[in-house]
TIVEX-541698 format. One line per 10 residues: their letters; for each residue x, z, y of C-alpha. Coordinates in Angstrom, 2 decimals. Layout:
// residues N
a	X/Z/Y ~ ...
END
This chain:
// residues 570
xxxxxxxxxx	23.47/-15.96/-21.55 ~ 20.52/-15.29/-19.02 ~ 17.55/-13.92/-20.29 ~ 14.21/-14.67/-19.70 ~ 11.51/-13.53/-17.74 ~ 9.60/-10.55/-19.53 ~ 5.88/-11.53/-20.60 ~ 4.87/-8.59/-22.94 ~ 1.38/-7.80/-22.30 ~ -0.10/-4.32/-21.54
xxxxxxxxxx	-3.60/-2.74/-22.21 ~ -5.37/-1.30/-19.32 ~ -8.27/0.15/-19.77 ~ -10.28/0.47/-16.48 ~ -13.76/2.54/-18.18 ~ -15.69/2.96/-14.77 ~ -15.65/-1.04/-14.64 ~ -15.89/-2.34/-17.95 ~ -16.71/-1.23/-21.44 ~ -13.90/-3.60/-22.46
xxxxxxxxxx	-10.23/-3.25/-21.71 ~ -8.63/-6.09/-19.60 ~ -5.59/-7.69/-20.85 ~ -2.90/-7.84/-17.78 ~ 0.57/-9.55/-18.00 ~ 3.25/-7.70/-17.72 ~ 5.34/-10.12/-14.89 ~ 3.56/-11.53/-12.17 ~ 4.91/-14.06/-9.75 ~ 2.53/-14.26/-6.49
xxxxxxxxxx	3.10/-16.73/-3.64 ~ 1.37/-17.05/-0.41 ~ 1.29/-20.60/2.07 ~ 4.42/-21.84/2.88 ~ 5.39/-21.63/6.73 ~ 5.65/-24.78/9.02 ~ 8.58/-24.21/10.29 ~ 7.76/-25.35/13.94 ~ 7.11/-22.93/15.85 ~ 7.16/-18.59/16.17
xxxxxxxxxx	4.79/-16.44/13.56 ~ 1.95/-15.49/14.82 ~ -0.84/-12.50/13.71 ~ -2.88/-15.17/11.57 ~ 0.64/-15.73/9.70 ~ 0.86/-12.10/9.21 ~ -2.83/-11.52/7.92 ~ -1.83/-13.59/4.47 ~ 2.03/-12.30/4.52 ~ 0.38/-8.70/4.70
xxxxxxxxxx	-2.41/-9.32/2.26 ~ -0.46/-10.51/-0.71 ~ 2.57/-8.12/0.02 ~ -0.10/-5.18/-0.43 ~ -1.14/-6.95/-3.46 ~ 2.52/-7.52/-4.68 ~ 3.71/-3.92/-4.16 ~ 0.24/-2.27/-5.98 ~ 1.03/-4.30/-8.84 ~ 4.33/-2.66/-8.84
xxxxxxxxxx	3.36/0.35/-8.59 ~ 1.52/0.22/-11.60 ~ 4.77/-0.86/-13.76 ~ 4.12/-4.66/-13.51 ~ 7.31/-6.63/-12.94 ~ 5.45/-8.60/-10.26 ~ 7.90/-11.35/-7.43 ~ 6.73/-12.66/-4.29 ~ 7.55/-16.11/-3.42 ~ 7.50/-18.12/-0.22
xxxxxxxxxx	9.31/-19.70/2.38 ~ 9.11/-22.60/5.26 ~ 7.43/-25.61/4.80 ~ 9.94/-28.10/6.45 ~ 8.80/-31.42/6.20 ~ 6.48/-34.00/7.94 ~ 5.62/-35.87/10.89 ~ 4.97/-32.46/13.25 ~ 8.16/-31.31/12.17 ~ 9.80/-34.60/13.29
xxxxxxxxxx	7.98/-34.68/16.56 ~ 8.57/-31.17/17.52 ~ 12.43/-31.05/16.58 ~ 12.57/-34.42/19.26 ~ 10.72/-32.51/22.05 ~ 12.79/-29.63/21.54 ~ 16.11/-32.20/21.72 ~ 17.20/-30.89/18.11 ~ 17.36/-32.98/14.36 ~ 14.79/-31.50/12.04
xxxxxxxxxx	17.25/-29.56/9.85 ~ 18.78/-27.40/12.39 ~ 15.21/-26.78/13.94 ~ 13.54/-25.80/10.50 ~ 17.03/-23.36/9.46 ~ 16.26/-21.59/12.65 ~ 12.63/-21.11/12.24 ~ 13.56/-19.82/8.18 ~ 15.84/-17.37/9.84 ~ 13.59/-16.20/12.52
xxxxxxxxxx	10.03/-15.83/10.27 ~ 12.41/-14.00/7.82 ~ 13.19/-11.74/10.20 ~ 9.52/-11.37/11.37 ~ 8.22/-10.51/8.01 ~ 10.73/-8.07/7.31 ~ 10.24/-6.25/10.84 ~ 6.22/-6.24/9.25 ~ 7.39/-4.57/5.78 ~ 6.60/-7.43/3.59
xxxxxxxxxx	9.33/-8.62/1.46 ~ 10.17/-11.76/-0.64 ~ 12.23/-11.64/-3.99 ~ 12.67/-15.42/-2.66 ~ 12.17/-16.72/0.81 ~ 13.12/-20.70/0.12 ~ 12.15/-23.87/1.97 ~ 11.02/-27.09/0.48 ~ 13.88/-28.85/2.16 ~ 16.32/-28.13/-0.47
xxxxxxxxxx	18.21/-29.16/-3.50 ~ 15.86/-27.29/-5.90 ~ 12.66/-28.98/-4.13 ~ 14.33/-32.31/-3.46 ~ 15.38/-32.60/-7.51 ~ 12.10/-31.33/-9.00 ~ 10.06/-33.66/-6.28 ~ 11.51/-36.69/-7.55 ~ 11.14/-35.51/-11.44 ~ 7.22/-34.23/-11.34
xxxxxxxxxx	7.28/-37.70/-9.19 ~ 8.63/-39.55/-12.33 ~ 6.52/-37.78/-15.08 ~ 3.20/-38.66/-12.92 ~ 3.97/-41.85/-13.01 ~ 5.66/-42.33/-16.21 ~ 2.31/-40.89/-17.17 ~ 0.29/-43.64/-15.30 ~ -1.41/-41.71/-12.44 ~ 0.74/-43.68/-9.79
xxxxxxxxxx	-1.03/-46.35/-8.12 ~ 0.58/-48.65/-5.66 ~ -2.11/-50.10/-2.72 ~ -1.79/-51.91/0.33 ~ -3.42/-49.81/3.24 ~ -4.40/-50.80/6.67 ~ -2.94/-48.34/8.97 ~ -3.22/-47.00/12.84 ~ 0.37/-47.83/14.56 ~ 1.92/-46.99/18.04
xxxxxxxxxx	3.26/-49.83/19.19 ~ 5.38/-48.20/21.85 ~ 6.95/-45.58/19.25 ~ 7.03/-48.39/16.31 ~ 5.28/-45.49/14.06 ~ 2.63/-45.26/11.58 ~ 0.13/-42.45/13.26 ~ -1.11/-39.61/10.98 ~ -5.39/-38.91/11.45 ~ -4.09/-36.23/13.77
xxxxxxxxxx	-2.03/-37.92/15.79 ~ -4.67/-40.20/16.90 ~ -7.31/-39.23/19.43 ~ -10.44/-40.44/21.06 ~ -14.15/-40.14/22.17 ~ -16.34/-38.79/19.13 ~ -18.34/-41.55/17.58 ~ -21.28/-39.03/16.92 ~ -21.34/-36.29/20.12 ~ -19.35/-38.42/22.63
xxxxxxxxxx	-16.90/-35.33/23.17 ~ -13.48/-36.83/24.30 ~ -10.38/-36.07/23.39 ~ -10.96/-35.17/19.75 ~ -9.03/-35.81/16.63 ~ -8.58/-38.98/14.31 ~ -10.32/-37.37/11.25 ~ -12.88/-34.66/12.71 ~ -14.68/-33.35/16.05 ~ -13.89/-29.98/16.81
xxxxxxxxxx	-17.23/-30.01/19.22 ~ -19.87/-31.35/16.79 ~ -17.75/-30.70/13.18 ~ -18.29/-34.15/12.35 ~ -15.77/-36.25/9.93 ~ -14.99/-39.52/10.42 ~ -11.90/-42.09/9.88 ~ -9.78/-42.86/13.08 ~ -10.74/-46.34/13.28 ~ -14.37/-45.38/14.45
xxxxxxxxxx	-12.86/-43.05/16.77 ~ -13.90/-44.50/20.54 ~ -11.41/-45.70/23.35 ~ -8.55/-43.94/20.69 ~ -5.10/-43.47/21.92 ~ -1.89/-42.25/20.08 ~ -1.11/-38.61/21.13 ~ 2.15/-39.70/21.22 ~ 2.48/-42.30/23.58 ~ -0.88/-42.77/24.85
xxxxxxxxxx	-0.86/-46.03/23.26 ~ -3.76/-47.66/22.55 ~ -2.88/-47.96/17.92 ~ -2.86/-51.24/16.37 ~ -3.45/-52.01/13.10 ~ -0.51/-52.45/10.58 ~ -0.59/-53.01/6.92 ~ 1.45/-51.22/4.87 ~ 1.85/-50.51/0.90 ~ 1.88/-46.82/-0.32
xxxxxxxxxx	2.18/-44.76/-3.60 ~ -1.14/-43.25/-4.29 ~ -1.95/-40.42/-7.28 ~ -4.50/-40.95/-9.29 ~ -6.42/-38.01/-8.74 ~ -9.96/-39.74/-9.87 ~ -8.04/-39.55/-13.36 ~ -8.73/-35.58/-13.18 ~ -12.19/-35.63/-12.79 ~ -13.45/-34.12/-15.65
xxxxxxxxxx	-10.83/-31.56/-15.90 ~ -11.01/-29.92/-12.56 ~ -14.50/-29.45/-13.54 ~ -13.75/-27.58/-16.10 ~ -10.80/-25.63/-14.21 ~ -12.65/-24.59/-11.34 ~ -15.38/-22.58/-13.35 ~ -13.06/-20.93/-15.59 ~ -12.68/-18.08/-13.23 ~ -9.40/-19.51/-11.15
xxxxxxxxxx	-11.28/-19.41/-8.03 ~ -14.14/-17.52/-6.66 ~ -17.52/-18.84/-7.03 ~ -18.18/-19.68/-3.78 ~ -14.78/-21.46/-3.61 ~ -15.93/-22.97/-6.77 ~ -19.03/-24.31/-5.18 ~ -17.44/-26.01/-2.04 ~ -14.49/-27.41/-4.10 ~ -17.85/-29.03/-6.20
xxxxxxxxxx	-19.00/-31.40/-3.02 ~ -15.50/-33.10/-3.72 ~ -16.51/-33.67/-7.39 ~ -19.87/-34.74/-6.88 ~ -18.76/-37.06/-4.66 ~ -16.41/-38.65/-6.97 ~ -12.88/-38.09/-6.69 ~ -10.55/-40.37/-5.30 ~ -6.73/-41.53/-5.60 ~ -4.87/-39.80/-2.89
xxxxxxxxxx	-2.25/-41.01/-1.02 ~ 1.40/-39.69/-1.51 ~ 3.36/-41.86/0.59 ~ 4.30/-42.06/3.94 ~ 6.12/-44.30/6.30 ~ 9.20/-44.04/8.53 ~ 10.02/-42.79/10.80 ~ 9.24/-39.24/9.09 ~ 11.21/-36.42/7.90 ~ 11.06/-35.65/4.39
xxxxxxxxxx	12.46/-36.65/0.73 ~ 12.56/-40.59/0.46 ~ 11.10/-41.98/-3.03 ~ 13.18/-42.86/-5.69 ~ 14.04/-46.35/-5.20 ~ 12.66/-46.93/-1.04 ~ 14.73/-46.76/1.55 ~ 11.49/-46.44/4.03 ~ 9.04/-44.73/2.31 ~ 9.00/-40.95/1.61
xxxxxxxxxx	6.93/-38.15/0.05 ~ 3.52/-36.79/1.95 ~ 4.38/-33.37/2.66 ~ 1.48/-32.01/0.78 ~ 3.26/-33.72/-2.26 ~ 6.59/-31.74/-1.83 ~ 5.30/-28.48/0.04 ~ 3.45/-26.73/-3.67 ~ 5.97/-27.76/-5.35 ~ 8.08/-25.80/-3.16
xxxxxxxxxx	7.06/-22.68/-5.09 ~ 8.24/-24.12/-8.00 ~ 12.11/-24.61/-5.87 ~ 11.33/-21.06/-5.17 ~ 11.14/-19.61/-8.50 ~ 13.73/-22.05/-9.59 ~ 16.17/-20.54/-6.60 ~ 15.14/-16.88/-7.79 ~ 15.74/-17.48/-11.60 ~ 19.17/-19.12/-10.62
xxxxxxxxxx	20.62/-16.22/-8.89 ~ 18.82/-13.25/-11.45 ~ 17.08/-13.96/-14.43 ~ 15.19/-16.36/-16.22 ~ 14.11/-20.01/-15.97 ~ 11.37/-21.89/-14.48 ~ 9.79/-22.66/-17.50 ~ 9.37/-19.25/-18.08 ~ 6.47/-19.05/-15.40 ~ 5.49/-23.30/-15.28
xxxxxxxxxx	6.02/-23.89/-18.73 ~ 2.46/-24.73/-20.66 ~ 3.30/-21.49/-23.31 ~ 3.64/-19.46/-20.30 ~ 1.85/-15.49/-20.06 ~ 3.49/-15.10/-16.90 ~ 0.44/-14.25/-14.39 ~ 0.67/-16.94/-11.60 ~ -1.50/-16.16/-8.25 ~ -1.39/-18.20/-5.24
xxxxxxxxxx	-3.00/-16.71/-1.92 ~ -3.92/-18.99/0.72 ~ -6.11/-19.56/3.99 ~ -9.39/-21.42/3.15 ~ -8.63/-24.56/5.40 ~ -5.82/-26.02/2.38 ~ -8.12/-24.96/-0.92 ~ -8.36/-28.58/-1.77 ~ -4.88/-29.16/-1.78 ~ -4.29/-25.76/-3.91
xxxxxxxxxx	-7.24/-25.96/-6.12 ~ -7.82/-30.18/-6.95 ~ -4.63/-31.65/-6.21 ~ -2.50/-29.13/-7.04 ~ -3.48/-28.12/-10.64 ~ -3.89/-31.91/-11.05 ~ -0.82/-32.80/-10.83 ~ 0.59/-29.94/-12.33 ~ -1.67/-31.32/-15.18 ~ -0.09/-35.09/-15.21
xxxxxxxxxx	3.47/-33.58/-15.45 ~ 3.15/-31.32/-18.03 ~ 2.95/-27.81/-16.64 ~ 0.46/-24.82/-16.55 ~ -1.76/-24.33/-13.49 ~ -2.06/-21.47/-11.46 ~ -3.90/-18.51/-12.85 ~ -5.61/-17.72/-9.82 ~ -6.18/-19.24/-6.42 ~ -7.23/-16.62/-3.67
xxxxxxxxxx	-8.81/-17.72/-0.55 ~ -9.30/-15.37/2.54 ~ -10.49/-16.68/5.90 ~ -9.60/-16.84/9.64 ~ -8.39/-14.47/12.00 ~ -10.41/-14.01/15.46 ~ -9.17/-11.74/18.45 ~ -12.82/-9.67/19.87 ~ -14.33/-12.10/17.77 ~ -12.40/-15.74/18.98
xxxxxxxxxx	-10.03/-17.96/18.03 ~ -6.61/-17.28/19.44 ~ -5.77/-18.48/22.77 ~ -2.92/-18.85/24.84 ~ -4.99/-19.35/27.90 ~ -6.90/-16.05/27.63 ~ -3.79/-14.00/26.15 ~ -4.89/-13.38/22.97 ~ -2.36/-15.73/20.94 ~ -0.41/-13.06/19.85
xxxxxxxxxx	2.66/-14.06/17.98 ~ 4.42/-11.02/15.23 ~ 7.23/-10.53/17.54 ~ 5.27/-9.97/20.34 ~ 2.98/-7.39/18.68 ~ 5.90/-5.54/17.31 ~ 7.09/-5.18/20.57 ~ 3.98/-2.89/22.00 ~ 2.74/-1.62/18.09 ~ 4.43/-0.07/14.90
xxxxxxxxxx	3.84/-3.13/12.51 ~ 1.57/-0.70/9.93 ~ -0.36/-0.04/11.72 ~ -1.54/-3.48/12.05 ~ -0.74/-3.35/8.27 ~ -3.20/-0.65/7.91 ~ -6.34/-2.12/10.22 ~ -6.14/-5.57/8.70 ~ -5.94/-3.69/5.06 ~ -9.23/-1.88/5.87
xxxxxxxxxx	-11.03/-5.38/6.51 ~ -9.91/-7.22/3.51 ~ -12.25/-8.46/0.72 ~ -12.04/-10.64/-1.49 ~ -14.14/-13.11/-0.14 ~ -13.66/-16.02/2.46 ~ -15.09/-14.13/5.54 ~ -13.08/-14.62/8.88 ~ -11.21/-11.40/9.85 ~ -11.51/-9.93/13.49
xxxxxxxxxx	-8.64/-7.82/15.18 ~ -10.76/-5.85/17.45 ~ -8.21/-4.57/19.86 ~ -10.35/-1.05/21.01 ~ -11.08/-0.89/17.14 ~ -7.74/-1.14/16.12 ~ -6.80/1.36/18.53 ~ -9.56/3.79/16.87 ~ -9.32/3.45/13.88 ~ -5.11/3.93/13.71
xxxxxxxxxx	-5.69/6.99/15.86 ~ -8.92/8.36/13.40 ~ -7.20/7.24/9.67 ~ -3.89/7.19/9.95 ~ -2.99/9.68/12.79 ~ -6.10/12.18/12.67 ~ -7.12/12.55/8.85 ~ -4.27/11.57/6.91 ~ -0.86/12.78/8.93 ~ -2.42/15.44/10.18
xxxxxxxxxx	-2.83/17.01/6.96 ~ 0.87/17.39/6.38 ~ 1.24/18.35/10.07 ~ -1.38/21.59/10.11 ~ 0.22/22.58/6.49 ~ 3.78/22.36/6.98 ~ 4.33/24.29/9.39 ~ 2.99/27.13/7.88 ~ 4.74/26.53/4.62 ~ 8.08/26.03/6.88
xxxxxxxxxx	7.82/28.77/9.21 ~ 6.37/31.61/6.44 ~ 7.44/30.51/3.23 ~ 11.22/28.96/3.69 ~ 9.77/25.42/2.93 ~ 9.04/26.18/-0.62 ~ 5.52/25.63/-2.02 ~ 3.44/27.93/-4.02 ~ 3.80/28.00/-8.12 ~ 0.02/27.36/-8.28
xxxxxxxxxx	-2.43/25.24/-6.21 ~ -5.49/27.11/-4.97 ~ -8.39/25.23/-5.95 ~ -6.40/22.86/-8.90 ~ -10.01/21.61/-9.66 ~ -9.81/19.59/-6.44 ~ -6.02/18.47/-6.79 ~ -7.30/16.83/-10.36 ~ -11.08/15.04/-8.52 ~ -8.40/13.51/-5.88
xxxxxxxxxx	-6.66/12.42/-9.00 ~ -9.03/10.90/-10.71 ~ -9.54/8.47/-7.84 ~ -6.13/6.71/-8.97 ~ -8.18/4.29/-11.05 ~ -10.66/3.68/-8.85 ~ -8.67/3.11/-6.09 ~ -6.02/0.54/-8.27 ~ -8.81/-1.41/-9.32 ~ -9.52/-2.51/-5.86
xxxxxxxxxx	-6.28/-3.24/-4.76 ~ -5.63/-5.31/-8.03 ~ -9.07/-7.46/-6.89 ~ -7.74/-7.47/-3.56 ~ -10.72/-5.26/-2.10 ~ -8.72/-3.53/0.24 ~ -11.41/-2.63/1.88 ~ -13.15/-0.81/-0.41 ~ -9.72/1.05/-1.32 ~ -8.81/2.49/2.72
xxxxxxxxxx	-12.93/3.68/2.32 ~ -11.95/5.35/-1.21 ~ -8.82/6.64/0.42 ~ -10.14/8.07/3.68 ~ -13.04/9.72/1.56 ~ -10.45/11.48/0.18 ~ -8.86/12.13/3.57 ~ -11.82/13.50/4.43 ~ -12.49/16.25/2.29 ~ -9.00/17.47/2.00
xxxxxxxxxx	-9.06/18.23/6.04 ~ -12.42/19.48/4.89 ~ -11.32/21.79/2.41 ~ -8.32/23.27/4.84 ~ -10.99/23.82/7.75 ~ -13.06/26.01/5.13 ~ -10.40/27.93/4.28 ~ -8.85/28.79/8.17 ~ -5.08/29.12/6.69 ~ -4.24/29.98/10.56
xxxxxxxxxx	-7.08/33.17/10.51 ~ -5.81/33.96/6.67 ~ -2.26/34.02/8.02 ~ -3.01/37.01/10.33 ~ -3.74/39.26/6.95 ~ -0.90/39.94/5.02 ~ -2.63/40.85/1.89 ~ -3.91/36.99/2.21 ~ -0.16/35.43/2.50 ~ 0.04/34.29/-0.90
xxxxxxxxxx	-3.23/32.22/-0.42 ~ -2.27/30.72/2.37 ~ 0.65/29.47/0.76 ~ -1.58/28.26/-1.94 ~ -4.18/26.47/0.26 ~ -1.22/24.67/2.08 ~ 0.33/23.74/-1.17 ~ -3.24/22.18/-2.12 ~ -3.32/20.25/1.37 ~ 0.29/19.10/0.82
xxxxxxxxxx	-0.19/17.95/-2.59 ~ -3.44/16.48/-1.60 ~ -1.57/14.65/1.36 ~ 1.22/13.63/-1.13 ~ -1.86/11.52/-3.39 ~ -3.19/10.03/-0.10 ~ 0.44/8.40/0.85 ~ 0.76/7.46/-2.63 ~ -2.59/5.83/-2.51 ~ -1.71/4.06/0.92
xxxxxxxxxx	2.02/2.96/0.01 ~ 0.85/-0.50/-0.55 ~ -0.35/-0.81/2.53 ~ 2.15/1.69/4.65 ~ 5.76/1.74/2.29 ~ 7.51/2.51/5.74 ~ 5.38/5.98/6.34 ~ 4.93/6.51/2.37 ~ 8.93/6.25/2.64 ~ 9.13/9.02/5.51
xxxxxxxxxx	6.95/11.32/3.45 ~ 8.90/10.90/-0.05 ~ 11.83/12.12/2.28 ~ 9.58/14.88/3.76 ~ 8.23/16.08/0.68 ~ 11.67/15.44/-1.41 ~ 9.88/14.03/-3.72 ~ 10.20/11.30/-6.04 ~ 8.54/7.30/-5.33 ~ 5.25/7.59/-4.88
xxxxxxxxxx	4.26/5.19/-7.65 ~ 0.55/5.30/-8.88 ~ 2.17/5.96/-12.73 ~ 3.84/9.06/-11.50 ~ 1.24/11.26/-10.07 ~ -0.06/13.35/-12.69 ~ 2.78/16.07/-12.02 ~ 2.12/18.10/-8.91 ~ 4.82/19.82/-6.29 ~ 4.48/22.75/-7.35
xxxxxxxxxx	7.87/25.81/-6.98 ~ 8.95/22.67/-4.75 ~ 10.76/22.69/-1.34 ~ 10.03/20.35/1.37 ~ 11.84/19.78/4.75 ~ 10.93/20.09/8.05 ~ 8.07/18.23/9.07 ~ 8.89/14.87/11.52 ~ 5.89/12.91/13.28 ~ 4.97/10.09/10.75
xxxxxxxxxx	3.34/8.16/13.10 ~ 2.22/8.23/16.79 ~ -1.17/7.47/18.15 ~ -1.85/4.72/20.93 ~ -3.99/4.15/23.78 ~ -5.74/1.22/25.75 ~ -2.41/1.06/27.66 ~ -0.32/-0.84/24.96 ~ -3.21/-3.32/24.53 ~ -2.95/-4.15/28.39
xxxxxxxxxx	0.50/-4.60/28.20 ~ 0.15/-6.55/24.81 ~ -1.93/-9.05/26.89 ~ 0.16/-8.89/29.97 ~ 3.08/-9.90/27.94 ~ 3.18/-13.73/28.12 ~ 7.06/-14.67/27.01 ~ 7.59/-17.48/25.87 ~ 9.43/-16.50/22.14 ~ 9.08/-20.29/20.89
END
């Protein structure tokens, strides 16, 4: 018999923060966006991959059981379209974009207990049954719809599939449901001189009946969800425009031709993807618990402890934060714990562009960079908030070559030698200055509590603080003029035991964000995982081996070539 997932709970008491100790689960499932499978990764794919695998591995770290969850989002009418262009059927185009962004998260060090897709047996079964409890429930609504149609393809036209001349700016060319020049929203049929981006057609209007879900029905319990601390406050606050404006039913259905999970009992109508791609997670878990432990229920089930976090970009909060936890809601499951939003990423300061070289897809970038370091840069921007994130290319070039390369590595390198070279690789019984060994220490908590709020930020600043006055305290004490006295030998075995060990917090500190290099030093230092609830007991009487470059610095020259590089990897 398979047991279940573990939910004991855990006192941590975090004093600097709060007078009152926060309760923590003790298993965590986190998810981030599932992947349209259309097309390579790109850097703005890696920027949530890498943010919630940071978060995933500190929560390890501190003894949580914690999964990640995620996979390709395989459905809809892009999906379709792109799988015709590229002369493949949908299923063999979606497997081999699965493989490939599997591949291209791993090569970027963050890992998935469960890497699934929404077109599968788990998503396809529990689609149809949250399907039937909605509506069993009576928040299914069936209403006839007028509808934009290309009469050349004999389709039904999604908002973006339609384009036209703004009916507000008089830009041309712009989308069915919003201008990109002026931001205004509109519906398609106001759209002027509109054509189908398919065809060129001018659309037609076609009736057509659809299955809608009663979202309005949720009204007053969203309200109430969205300021129970689920969602940031300024989150909070947009999601509120929605509400004040009264919600409405939204529309589940969609017409064929379209790839996707038909509805029980239609033969030409199937799910919206938005209806089938969250529930995804819920195939994911399902997929994990099948081939380890536990059972869904165990994190969806309305008695559930298990802590349940969802990271996201900020353009799909409404369909994580309203619709979402609504229907979770109608079918008789918990909602999400948490919902965590982060924002765009620019290249110096713009949106990506294949035109000016600077869209940048992850196997491109690994080509020219070691992936942590792009780990590292994007760590040491990362709030909590919903503020756009820049990849500065000249910054990320200084800042990998100051933090990484000149403060932290460089520790080990100016102390090992000495310790390898004078002292047969063994460190001293005693630290020099043990007074500074335990004030790095005490940063542990400090430094945990950001990661756990996702202020990575704020944790690379705590770290390279720390960075900082350990090179500080080895340039006061000039091992390499000590060294030349050899009634000061035993110091200088001491000092460079203190760097080492100090070196040996800082990797510990950064393994969230760097597990590659933190996996390199363990080996250097022959030393145990680096987890944050094993570093109370210093190397101390402790041999290490032969110090190896942990990581090597760049120049402007990889960025040129970065930008030169225009392959085509689709």
């Amino acid at each position: 018999m398979k047991k279940g997932l573990s939910f004991e709970r855990v006192i941590v008491k975090m004093t600097q923060y709060s007078n009152t100790e926060i309760l923590m689960t003790k298993t965590l499932v986190a998810t981030s966006a599932l992947i349209y499978a259309n097309g390579p990764l790109h850097l703005g794919h890696m920027l949530e991959g890498i943010q919630t695998d940071i978060w995933v591995r500190s929560q390890k770290s501190l003894g949580h059981k914690c999964l990640y969850i995620s996979g390709s989002d395989a459905h809809g009418t892009p999906i379709m379209l792109t799988a015709q262009k590229k002369g493949m059927d949908p299923e063999t185009m979606v497997a081999r974009y699965h493989q490939d962004h599997e591949q291209d998260f791993r090569s970027y060090g963050v890992h998935f207990d469960q890497f699934h897709s929404t077109h599968s047996g788990e998503n396809k079964a529990l689609s149809e049954s949250i399907f039937s409890k909605i509506q069993a429930n009576g928040d299914i609504v069936n209403r006839e719809i007028t509808q934009a149609y290309d009469p050349e393809e004999n389709m039904f036209l999604p908002d973006r599939f339609i384009k036209g001349t703004c009916p507000k700016c008089s830009a041309k060319d712009q989308y069915g449901d919003n201008c990109e020049a002026c931001g205004a929203a509109y519906n398609p049929e106001d759209l002027i001189d509109a054509y189908s981006a398919i065809s060129g057609a001018k659309p037609i209007e076609k009736l057509s009946e659809h299955y809608f879900f009663a979202l309005d029905h949720y009204q007053d319990f969203l309200s109430k969800w969205l300021r129970q601390g689920h969602v940031s406050e300024p989150v909070a606050n947009k999601l509120q425009e929605w509400l004040d404006e009264g919600l409405k039913a939204w529309d589940i259905s969609r017409d064929t031709p379209y790839f996707g999970f038909l509805i029980p009992g239609e033969t030409s109508k199937y799910f919206y993807v938005w209806l089938d791609a969250p529930i995804g997670y819920m195939a994911g878990i399902e997929a994990y618990c099948q081939n380890n432990e536990g059972t869904l229920d165990d994190v969806f089930g309305l008695d559930s402890q298990v802590g349940l976090y969802h990271f996201i970009g900020k353009d799909i909060i409404n369909f994580h934060a309203l619709f979402w936890p609504a229907m979770l809601k109608s079918a008789g499951y918990r909602q999400p714990s948490a919902v965590h939003a982060h924002g765009f990423l620019t290249i110096d300061g713009k949106k990506m562009s294949k035109s000016r070289g600077t869209f940048i897809t992850a196997k491109r970038f690994a080509k020219h960079f070691d992936p942590e370091q792009l780990r590292y840069y994007f760590a040491s921007k990362l709030s909590d908030g919903l503020e756009d994130i820049d990849l500065n290319l000249q910054d990320f070039i200084a800042r990998t070559n100051s933090d990484l390369v000149g403060k932290v590595v460089n520790i080990a390198s100016r102390c090992a030698g000495f310790i390898s070279k004078k002292y047969q690789g063994q460190l001293a019984a005693e630290a020099d200055q043990p007074e500074l060994l335990a004030q790095w220490l005490a940063e542990k908590d400090t430094i945990t509590h950001f990661y756990t709020k996702r202020q990575y930020q704020r944790a690379t600043r705590a770290i390279m603080a720390i960075a900082d006055q350990v090179n500080a305290y080895i340039d006061q004490q000039k091992p390499w003029q000590l060294i030349k006295d050899p009634e000061q030998s035993n110091r200088v075995q001491s000092i460079c035991t203190t760097g080492l060990n100090g070196f040996r917090l800082l990797v510990a500190y950064l393994k969230p964000i760097l597990p590659k290099m933190a996996e390199a030093s363990e080996a250097f230092l022959q030393c145990p995982p680096l987890d944050f609830m094993a570093l109370d007991n210093h190397l101390l009487s402790h041999g290490i081996a032969t110090f190896e470059p942990l990581m090597q610095r760049i120049d402007s020259s990889q960025i040129e070539a970065l930008l030169a590089d225009n392959s085509d990897e689709a």
